[in-house]
Backbone as a ProteinNet text record, in pm:
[ID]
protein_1_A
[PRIMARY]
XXXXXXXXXXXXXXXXXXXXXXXXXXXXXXXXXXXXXXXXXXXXXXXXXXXXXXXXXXXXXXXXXXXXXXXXXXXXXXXXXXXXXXXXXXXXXXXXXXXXXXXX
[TERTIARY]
21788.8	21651.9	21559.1	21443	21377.5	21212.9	21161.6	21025.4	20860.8	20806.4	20687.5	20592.3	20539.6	20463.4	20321.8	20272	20110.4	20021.9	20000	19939.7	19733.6	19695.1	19540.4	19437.3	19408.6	19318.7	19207.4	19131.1	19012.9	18908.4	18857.6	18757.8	18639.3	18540.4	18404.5	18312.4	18365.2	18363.4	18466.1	18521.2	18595.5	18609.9	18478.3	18472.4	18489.1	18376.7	18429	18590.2	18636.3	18745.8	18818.6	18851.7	18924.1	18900.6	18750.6	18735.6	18793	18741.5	18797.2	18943.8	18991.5	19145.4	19233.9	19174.3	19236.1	19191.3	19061.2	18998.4	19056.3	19049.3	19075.2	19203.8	19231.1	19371.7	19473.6	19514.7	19655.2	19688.1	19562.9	19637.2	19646.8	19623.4	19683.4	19815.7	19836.1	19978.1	20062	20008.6	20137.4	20149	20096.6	20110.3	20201.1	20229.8	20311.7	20479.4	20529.6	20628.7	20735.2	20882.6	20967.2	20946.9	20857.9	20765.7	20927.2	21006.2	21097.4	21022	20901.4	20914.1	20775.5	20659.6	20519.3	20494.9	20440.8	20433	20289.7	20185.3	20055	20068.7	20029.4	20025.9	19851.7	19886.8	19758.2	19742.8	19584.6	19556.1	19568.6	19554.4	19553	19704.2	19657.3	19798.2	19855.3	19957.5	19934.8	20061.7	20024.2	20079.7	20162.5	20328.1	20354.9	20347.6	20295.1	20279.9	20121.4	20050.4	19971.5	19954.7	19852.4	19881.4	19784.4	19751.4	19590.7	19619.4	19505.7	19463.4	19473.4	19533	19599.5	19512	19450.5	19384.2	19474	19554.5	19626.9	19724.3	19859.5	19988.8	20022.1	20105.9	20140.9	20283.6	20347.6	20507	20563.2	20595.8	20633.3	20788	20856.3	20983.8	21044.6	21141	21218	21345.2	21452.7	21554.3	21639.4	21560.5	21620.9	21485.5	21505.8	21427.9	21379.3	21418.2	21375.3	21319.7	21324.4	21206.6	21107.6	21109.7	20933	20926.3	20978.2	20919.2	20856.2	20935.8	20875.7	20748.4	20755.9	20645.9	20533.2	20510.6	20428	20316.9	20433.9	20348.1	20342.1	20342.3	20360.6	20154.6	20086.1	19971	19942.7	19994.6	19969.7	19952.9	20059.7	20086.2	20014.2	19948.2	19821	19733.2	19667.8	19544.9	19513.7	19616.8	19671.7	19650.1	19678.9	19687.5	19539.5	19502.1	19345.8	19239.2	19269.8	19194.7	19146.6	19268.4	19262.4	19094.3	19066.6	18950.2	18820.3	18806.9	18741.6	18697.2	18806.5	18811.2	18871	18955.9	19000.4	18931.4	18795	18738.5	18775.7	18869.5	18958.7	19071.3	19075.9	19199.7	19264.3	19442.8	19504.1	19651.3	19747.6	19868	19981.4	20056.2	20218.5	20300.1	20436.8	20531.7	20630.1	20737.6	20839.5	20988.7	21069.8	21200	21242.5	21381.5	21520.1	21567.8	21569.9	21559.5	21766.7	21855.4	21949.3	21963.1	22006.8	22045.7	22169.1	22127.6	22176.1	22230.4	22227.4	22310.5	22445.6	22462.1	22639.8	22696.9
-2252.9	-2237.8	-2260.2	-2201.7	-2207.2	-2261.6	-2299.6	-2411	-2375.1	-2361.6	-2370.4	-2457.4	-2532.9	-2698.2	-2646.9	-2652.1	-2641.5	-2765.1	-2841.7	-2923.7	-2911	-2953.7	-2956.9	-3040.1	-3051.7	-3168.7	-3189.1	-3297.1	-3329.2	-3238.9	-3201.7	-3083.9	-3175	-3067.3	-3113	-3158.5	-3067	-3072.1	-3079	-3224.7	-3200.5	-3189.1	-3183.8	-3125.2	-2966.9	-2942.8	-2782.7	-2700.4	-2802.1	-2756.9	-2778.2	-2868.1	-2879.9	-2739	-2720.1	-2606.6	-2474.3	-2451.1	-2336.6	-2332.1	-2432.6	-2443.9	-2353.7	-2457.2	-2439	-2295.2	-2265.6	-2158.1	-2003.5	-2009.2	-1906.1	-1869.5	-1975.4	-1988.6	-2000.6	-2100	-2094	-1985.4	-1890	-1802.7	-1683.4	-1696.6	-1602	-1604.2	-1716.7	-1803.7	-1779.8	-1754.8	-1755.6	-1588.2	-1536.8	-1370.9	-1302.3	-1423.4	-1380.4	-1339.3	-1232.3	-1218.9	-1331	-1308.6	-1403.7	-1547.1	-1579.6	-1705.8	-1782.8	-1882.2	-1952	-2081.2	-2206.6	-2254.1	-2303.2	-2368.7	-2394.6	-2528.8	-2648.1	-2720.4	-2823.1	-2858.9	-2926.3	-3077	-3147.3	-3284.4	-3316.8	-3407.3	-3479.9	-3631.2	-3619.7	-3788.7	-3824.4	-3900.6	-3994.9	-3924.2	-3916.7	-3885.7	-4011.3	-4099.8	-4130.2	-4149	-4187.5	-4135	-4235.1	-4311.3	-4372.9	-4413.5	-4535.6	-4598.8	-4491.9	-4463.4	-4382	-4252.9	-4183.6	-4068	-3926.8	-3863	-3795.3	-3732.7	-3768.8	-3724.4	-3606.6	-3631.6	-3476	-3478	-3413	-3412.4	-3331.6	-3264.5	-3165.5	-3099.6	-3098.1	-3056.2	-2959.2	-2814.6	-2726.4	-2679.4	-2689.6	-2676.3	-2472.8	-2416.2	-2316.3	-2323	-2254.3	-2259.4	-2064	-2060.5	-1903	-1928.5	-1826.8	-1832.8	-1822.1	-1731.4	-1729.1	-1679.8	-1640.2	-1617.4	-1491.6	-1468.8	-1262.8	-1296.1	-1354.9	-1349.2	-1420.7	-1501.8	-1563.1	-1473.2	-1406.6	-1315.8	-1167.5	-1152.6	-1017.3	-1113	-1184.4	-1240.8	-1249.9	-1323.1	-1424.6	-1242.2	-1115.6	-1025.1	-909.5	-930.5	-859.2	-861.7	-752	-735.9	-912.2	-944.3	-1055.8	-1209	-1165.3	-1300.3	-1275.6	-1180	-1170.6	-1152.2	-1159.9	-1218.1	-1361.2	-1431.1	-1588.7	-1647.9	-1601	-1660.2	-1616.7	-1504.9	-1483	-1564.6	-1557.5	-1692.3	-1796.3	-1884.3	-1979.2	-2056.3	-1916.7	-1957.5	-1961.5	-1934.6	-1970.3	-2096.8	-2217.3	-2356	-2432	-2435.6	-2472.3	-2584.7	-2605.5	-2663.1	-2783	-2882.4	-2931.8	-2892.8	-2742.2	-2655.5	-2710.8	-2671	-2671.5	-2624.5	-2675.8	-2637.9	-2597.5	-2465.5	-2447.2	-2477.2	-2514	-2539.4	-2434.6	-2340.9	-2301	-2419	-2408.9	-2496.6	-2473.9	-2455.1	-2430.3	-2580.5	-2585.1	-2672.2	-2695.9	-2821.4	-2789.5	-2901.7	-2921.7	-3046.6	-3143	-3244.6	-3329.7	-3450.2	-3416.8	-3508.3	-3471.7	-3331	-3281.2	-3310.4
-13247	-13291.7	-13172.8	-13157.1	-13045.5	-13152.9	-13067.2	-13126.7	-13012.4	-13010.6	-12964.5	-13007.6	-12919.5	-12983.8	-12893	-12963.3	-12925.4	-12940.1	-12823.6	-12827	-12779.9	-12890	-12901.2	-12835.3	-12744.5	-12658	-12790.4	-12776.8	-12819	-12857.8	-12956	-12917.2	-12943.7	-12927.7	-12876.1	-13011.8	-13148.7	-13252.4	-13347.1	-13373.2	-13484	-13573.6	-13664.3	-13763.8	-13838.4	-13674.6	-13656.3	-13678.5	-13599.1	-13551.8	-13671.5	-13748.2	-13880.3	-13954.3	-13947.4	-14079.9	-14023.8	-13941.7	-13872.5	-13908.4	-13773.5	-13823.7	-13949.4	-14079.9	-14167.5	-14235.4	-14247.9	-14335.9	-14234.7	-14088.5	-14013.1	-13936.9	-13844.9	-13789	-13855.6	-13943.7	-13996.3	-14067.1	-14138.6	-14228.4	-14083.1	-13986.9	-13862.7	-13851.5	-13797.7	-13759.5	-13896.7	-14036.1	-14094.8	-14135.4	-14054.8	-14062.1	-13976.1	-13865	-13759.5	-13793.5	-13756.3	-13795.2	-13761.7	-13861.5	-13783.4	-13744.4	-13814.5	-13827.2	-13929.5	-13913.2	-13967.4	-14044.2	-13943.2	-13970.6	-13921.8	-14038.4	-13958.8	-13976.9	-13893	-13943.4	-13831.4	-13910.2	-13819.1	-13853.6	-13713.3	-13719	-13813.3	-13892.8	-13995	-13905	-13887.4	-13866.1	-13684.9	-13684.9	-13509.6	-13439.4	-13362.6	-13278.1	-13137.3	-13153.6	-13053.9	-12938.9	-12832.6	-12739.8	-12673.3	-12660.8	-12645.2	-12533.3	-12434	-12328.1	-12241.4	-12318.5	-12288.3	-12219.1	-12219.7	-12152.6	-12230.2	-12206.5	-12235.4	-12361.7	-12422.6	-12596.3	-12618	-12765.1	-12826.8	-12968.5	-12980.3	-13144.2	-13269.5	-13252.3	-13318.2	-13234.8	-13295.4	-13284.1	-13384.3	-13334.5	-13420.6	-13366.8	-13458.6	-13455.4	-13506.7	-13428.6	-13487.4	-13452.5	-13566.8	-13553.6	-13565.6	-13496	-13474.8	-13462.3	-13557.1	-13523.8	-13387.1	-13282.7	-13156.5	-13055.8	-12951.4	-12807.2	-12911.2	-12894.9	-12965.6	-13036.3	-13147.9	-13255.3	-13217.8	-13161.4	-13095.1	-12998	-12904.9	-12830.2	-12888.7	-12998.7	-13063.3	-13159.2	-13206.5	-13271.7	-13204.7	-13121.6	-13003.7	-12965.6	-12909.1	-12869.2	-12981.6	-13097.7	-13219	-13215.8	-13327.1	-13344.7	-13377.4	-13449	-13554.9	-13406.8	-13349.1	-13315.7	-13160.6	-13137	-13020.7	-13089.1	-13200.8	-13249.8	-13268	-13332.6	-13318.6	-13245.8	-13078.7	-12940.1	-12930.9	-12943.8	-12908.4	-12964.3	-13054	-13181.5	-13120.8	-13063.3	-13015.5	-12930.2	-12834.8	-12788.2	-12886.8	-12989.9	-13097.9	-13153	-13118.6	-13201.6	-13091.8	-12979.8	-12907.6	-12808.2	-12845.2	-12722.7	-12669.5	-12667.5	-12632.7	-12538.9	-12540.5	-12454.9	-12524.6	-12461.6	-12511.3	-12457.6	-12505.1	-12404.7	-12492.4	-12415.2	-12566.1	-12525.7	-12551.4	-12456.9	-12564.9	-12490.6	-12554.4	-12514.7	-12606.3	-12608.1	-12697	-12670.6	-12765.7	-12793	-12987.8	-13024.6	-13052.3	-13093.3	-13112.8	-13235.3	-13330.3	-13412.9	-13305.6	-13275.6	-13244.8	-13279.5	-13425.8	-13563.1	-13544	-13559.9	-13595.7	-13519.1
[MASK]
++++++++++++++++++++++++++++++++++++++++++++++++++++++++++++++++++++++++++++++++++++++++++++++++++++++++

């Protein structure tokens, strides 16, 4: 499984940024194809032994490289990324990583 974590700096408005968020962005993000698995951090975020503020975390999940890569540049999922500068004022950073269960 491969994961993309989008981490949210502080924005300038967070109130703003909540409504937006929820009323505009997520129903983007869940249009994206090949979309497995969505999931947003609620509440304080914090950061163990310190280290610079995150206001919001977004978890996307894909069965493999290919499907977040056909997703990510699919119509859907470059409006999503475009979005971003809309509510973002905090910036903001994605990281891709292949996730593995490390229970079994």
């Amino acid at each position: 499984m491969y994961q993309i974590i989008v981490l949210y700096g502080v924005p300038t408005d967070s109130e703003a940024f909540d409504q937006y968020y929820k009323d505009v962005h997520i129903p983007l993000v869940q249009k994206m194809p090949h979309l497995k698995s969505f999931s947003v951090s609620e509440g304080p975020i914090t950061i163990i032994g310190g280290g610079g503020p995150y206001y919001r975390i977004a978890l996307l999940g894909y069965e493999d490289l290919k499907s977040l890569e056909d997703s990510q540049y699919s119509s859907e999922g470059m409006k999503a990324s475009m979005d971003a500068a809309n509510f973002a004022t905090g910036g903001m950073t994605a990281l891709v990583m292949e996730v593995k269960d490390s229970l079994q």
